[in-house]
matplotlib code that plots the C-alpha trace (Angstrom):
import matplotlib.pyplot as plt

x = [4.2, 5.6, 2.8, 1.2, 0.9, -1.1, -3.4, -4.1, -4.4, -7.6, -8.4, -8.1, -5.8, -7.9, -7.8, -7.1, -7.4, -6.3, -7.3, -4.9, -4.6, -1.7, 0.2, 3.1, 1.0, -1.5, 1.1, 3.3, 0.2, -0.8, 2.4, 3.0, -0.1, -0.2, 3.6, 2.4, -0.7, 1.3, 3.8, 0.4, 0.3, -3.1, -3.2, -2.8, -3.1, -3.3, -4.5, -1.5, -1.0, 1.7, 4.3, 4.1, 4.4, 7.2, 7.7, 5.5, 6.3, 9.7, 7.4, 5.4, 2.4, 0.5, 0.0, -3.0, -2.0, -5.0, -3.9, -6.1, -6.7, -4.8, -2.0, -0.5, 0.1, 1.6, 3.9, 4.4, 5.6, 7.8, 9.5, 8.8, 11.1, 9.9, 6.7, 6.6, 8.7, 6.3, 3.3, 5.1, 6.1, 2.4, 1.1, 4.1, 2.1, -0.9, 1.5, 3.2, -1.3, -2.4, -4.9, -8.3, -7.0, -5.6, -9.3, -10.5, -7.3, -5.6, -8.2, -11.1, -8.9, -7.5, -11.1, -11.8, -9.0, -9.4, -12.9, -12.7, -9.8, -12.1, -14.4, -12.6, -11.3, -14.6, -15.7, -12.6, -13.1, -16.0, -13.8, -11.1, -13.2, -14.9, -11.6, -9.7, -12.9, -11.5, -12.6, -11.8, -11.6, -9.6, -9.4, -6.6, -8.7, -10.2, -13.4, -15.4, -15.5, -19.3, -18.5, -16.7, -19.6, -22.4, -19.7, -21.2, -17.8, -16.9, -14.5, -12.2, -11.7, -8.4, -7.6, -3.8, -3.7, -4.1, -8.0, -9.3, -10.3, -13.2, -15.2, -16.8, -17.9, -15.5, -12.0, -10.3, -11.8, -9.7, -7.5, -7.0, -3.9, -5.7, -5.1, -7.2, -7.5, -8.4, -11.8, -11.9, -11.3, -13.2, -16.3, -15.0, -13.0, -16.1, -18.4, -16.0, -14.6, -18.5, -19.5, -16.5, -17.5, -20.7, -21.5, -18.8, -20.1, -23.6, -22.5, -20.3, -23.2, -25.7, -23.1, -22.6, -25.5, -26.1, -23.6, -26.3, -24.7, -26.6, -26.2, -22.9, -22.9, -23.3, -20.6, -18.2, -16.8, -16.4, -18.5, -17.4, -17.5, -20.3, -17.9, -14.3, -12.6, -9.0, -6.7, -3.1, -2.5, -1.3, -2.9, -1.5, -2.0, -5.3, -8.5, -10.7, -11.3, -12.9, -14.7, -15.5, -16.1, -18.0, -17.3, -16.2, -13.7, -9.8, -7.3, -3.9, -1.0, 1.6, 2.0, 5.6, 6.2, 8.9, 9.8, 12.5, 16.2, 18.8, 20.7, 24.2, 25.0, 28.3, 31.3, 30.9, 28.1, 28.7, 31.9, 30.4, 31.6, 30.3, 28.9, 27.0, 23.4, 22.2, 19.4, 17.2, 15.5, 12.6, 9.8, 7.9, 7.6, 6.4, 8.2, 11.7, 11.2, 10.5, 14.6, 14.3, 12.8, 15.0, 18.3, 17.1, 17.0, 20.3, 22.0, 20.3, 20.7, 24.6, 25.6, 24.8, 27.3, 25.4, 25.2, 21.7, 21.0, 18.8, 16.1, 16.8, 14.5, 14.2, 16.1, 18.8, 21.2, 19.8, 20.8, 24.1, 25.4, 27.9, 30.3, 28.3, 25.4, 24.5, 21.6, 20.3, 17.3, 15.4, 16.3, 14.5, 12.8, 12.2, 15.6, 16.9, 14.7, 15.9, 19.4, 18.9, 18.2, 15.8, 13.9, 13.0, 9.7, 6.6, 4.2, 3.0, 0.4, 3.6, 6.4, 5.1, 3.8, 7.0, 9.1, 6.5, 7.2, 10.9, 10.5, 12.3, 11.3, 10.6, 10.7, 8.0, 7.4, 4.0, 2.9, -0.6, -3.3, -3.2, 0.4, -1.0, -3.0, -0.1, 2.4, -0.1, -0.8, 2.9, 3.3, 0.8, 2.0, 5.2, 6.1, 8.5, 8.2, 6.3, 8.0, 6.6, 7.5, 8.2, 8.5, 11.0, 14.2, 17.9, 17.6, 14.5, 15.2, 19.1, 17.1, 15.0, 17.2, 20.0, 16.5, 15.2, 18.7, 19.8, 16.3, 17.5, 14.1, 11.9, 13.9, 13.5, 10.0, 9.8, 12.1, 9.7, 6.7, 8.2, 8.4, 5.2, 4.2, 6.0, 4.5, 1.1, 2.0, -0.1, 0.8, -0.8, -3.7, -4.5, -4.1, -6.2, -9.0, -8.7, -8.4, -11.7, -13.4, -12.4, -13.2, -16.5, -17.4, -16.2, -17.8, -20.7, -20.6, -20.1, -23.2, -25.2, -23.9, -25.0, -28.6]
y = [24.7, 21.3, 18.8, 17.4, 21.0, 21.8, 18.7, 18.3, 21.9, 22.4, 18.4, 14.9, 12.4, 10.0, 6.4, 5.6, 1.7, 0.8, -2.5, -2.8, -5.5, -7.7, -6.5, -4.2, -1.9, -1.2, -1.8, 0.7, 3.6, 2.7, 2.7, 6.0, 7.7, 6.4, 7.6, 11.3, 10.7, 9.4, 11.9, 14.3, 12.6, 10.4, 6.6, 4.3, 0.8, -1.4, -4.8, -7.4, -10.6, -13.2, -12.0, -8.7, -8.9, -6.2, -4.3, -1.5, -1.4, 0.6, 3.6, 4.0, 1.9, -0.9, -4.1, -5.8, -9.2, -11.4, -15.3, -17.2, -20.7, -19.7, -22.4, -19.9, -17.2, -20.0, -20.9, -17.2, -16.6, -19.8, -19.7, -16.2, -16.4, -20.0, -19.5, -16.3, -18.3, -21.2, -18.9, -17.0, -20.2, -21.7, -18.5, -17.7, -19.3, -16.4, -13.9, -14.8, -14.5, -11.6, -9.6, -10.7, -14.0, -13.2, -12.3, -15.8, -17.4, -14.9, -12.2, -14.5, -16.9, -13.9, -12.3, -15.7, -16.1, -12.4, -13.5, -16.6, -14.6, -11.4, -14.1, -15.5, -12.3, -10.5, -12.7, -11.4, -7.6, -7.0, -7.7, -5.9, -2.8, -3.8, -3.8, -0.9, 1.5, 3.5, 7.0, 6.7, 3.2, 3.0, 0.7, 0.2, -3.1, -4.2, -6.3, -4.7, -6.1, -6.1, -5.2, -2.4, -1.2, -2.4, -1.0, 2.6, 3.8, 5.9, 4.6, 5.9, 3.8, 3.8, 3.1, 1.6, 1.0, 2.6, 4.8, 2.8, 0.9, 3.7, 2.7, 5.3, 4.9, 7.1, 5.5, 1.6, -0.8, -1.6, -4.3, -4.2, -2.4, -0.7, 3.0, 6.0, 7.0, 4.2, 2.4, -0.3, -3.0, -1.5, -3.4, -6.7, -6.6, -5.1, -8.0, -11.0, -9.4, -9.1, -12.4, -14.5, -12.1, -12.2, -15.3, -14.7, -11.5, -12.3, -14.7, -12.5, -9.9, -12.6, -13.2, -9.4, -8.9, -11.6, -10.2, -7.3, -4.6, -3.5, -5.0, -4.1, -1.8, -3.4, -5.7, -4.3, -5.9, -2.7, 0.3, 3.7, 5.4, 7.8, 9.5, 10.2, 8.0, 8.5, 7.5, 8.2, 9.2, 12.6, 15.4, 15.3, 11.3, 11.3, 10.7, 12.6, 14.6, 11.8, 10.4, 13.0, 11.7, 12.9, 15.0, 12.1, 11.5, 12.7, 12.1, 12.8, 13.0, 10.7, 9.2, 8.4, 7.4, 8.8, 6.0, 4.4, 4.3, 6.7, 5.0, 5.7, 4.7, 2.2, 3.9, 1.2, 2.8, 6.7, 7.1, 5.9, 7.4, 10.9, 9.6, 6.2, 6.9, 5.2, 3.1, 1.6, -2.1, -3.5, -5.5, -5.9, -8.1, -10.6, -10.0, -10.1, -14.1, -14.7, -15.7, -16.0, -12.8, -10.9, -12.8, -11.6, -8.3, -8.9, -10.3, -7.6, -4.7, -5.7, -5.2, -1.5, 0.8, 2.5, 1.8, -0.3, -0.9, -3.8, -4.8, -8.4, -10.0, -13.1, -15.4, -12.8, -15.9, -17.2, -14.2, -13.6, -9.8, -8.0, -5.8, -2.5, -3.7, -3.3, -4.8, -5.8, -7.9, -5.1, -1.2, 1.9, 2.8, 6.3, 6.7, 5.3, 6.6, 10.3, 9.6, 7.9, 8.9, 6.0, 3.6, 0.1, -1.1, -3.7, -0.9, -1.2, 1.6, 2.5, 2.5, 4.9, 6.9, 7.5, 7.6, 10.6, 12.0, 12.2, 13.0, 10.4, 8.8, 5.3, 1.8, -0.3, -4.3, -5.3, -8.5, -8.9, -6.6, -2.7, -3.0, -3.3, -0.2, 1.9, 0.6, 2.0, 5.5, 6.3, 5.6, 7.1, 10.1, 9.9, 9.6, 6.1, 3.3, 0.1, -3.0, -6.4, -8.1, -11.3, -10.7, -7.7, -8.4, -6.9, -4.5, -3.1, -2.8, -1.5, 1.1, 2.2, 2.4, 4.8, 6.4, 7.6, 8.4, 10.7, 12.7, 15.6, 17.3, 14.7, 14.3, 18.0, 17.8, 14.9, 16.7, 19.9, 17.4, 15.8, 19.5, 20.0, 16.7, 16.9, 20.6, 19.1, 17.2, 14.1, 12.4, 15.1, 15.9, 12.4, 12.3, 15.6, 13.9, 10.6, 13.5, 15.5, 12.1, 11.2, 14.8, 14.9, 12.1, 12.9, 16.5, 14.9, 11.6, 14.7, 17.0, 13.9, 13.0, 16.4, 16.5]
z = [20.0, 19.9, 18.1, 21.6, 22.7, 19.2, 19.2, 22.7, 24.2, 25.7, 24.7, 26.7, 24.2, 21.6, 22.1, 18.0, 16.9, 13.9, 12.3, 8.9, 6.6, 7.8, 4.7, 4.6, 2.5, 5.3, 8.1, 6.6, 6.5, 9.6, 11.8, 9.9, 10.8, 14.3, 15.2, 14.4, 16.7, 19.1, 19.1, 19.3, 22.5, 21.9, 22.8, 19.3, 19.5, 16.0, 16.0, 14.2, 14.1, 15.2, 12.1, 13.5, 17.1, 18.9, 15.9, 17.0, 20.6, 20.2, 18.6, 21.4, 19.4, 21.6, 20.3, 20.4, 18.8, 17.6, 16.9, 14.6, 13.7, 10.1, 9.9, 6.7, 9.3, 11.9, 8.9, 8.3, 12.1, 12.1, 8.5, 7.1, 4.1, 3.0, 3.7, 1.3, -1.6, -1.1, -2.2, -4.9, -6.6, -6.4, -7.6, -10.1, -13.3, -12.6, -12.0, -15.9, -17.1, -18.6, -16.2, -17.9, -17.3, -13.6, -12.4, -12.3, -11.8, -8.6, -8.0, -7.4, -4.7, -3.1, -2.9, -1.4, 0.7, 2.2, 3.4, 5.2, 7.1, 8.1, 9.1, 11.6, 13.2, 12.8, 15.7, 17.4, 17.0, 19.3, 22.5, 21.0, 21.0, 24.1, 25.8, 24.1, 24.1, 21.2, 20.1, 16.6, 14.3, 11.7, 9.5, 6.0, 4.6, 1.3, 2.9, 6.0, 9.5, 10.3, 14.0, 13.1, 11.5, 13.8, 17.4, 17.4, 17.6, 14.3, 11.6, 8.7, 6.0, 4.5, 0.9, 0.6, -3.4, -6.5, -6.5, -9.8, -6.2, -6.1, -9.3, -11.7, -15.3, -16.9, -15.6, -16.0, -13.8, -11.1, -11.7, -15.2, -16.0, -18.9, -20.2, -19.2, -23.0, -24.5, -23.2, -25.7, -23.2, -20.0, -20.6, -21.4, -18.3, -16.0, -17.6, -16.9, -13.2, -12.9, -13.8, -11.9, -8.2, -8.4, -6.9, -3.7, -3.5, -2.7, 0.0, 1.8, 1.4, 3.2, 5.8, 5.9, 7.1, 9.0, 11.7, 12.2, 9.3, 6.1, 2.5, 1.0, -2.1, -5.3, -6.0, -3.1, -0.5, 2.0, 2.3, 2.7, 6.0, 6.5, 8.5, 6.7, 4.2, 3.2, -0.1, -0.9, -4.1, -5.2, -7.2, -10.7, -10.8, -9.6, -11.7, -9.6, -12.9, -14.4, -11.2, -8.7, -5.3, -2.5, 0.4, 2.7, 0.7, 1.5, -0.7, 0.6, -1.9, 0.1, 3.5, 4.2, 7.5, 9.1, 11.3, 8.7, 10.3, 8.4, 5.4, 4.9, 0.9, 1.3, -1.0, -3.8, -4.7, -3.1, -4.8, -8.3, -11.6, -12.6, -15.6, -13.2, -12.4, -8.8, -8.5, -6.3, -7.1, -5.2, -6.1, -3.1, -0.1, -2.4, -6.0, -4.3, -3.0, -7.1, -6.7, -10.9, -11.7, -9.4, -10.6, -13.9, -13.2, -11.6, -14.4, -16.7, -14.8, -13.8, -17.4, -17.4, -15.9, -13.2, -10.0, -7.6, -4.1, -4.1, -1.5, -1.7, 0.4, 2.9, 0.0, -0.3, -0.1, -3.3, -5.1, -6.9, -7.1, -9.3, -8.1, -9.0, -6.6, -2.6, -1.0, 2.0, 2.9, 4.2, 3.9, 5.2, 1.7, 2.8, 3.4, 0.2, -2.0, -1.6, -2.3, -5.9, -9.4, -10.4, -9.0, -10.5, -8.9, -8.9, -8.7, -5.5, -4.2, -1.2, -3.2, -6.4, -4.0, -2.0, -5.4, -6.1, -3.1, -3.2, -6.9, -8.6, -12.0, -12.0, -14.1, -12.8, -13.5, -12.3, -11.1, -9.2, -7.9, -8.4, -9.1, -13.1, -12.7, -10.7, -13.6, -16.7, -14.7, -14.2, -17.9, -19.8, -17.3, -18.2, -14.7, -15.8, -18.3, -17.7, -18.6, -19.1, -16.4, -17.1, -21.0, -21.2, -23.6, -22.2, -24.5, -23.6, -19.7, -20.3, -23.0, -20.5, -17.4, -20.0, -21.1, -18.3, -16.4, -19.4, -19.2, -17.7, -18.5, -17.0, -13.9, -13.1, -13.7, -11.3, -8.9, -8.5, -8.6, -5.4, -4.0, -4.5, -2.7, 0.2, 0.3, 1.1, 4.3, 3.1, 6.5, 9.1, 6.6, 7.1, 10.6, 10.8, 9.4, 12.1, 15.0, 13.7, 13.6, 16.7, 18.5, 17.3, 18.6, 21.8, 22.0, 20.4, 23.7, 26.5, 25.5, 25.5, 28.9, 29.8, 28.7]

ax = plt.figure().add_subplot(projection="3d")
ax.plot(x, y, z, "-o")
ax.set_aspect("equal")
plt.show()
């Protein structure tokens, strides 16, 4: 049977909504999940913005575009690459701050930031789902939507970065880029990102609630569905051993989209010496505009005799290549990653995932966010090396790059991890769980028509 003959035998389609984060990070799961159900022959609509308008349309997706009063995503739309190197070089000095310091100084504003923006599409929503009359929400954000909660249609809740996001006492508070075996600094960290959220906390609680939905949980800023909530991260990183969730829970050990255009390697770097190791550089969709860092890198990384495809970025002009490098602004990650030996990342939640999925071994330079945590797992794993990102020597990134590539050991282990990965089928175990959701609520709608 094809995949619509398997989900929809016997079954009318879903309507599926998903509601992401305008990120890449939630974009990326959310265009990934939605192709299989759309290819399972349900109706998948996800709700973008301006930035994102007809890139979804070719898969089949609809578009439901909502247009704020948010002049930062009118610059966004008009001057994507300036706008992006205008906020990496006002929030470059955090990003150089330790991450004690980086809770008051880049968590709190983005925290801040995040809200006044689900304020103004929360009022929004309610004719969204009014008009679309979904089956099945889904939702890939950090802060709730209050009409989500209060619609009566059922949501999942989808967790894009690193699962320190789902607290417990016996891991590192999220955030923190601390180690799992050494707790010294958990407190200290929980006490001051405790002390600086507090206060916004309590007033987007108040306003929470004010939209008609309950008190949020104790220093969150989302609550978990009561119906199915859903993580990426795989098995053997996990720290579900040390913080055990509940049965709502899903965790799914990768979720790469297979929407990605093939990637044919260009013969400077195919037809590399036998001795050359390939590798693949990218540090996000907000790293790469940081034209300093990734010239850096560049400059470092050139010297070695291997060979890198680079994901330059929108300031790709700025940048300065050696002979042994290829780049583009954008590339089909999923398509790259299978082809190389290494890859050199920021540490976000999509990228170590998919480098886990394909099996590869990784260096990773973190900047913001989970990126710290992602970055201290895959090393005290030995899954990579983490390097200080804006403090590594030469010496210590050429070490590591030689390091790593020579580890013949650790790249077979890493190889029949990735087996074991893709074995799982993260992607359709996910989009199991949204079609249950969704089909028991609609069983559950018709025998209450009947009575």
């Amino acid at each position: 049977m094809t995949e619509k003959q398997e989900s929809l035998s016997n079954a009318r389609p879903l309507t599926v909504l998903f509601i992401p984060y305008a990120c890449y990070g939630p974009m990326n799961q959310c265009i990934g999940m939605g192709d299989i159900l759309h290819r399972r022959g349900h109706r998948v609509v996800i709700v973008i913005d301006p930035t994102w308008k007809g890139k979804l349309s070719s898969l089949g997706l609809e578009e439901y575009v909502i247009e704020i009063d948010n002049s930062a995503s009118k610059d966004a739309e008009q001057r994507p690459g300036e706008y992006w190197a205008n906020y990496v070089r006002d929030a470059l000095p955090k990003f150089r701050q330790s991450t004690y310091i980086q809770v008051e100084t880049y968590i709190r504003p983005t925290w801040q930031a995040m809200i006044e923006e689900v304020k103004l599409y929360n009022q929004h929503l309610r004719s969204v789902i009014d008009h679309i009359r979904p089956d099945v929400i889904v939702q890939d954000s950090n802060l709730c939507f209050p009409t989500v909660v209060t619609s009566g249609v059922p949501y999942v809740r989808i967790v894009s970065c690193n699962p320190l996001e789902m607290p417990g006492k016996d891991i590192p508070p999220a955030y923190s880029g601390l180690p799992q075996d050494d707790n010294s600094g958990w407190d200290e960290f929980r006490a001051k990102y405790d002390r600086v959220h507090r206060p916004i906390w309590k007033e987007f609680s108040a306003w929470v609630q004010s939209q008609g939905a309950p008190p949020l949980p104790d220093l969150h800023f989302i609550y978990d569905s009561e119906y199915a909530n859903i993580y990426i991260y795989p098995q053997e990183a996990d720290y579900v051993v040390n913080r055990p969730l509940d049965p709502t829970w899903h965790r799914i050990d990768s979720s790469v989209r297979e929407t990605d255009t093939s990637y044919e390697l260009p013969a400077s770097v195919r037809d590399r010496p036998n001795d050359s190791g390939l590798v693949y550089v990218s540090l996000g969709s907000l790293g790469c505009t940081d034209v300093a860092l990734m010239q850096r890198l560049i400059d470092v990384l050139g010297r070695s005799h291997h060979r890198f495809i680079v994901s330059k970025g929108p300031l790709s002009d700025s940048l300065k290549f050696p002979d042994s490098m290829v780049g583009e602004p954008t590339l089909p990650q999923t398509k790259v990653i299978p082809q190389v030996d290494l890859v050199i990342t920021h540490g976000g939640n999509n990228t170590v995932t998919e480098t886990l999925h394909f099996g590869k071994p990784m260096i990773i330079l973190p900047i913001f966010w989970d990126q710290h945590d992602n970055a201290q797992r895959m090393h005290e794993l030995g899954f990579g090396i983490r390097i200080n990102t804006y403090g590594f020597t030469d010496a210590e990134l050429l070490t590591a790059l030689d390091k790593l590539l020579a580890d013949t050991t650790l790249r077979k282990r890493m190889a029949q991890l990735g087996e074991q990965i893709r074995q799982r089928n993260g992607l359709r175990s996910g989009v199991d769980v949204i079609e249950k959701v969704g089909r028991d609520y609609v069983d559950r709608t018709m025998r209450e028509l009947q009575v």
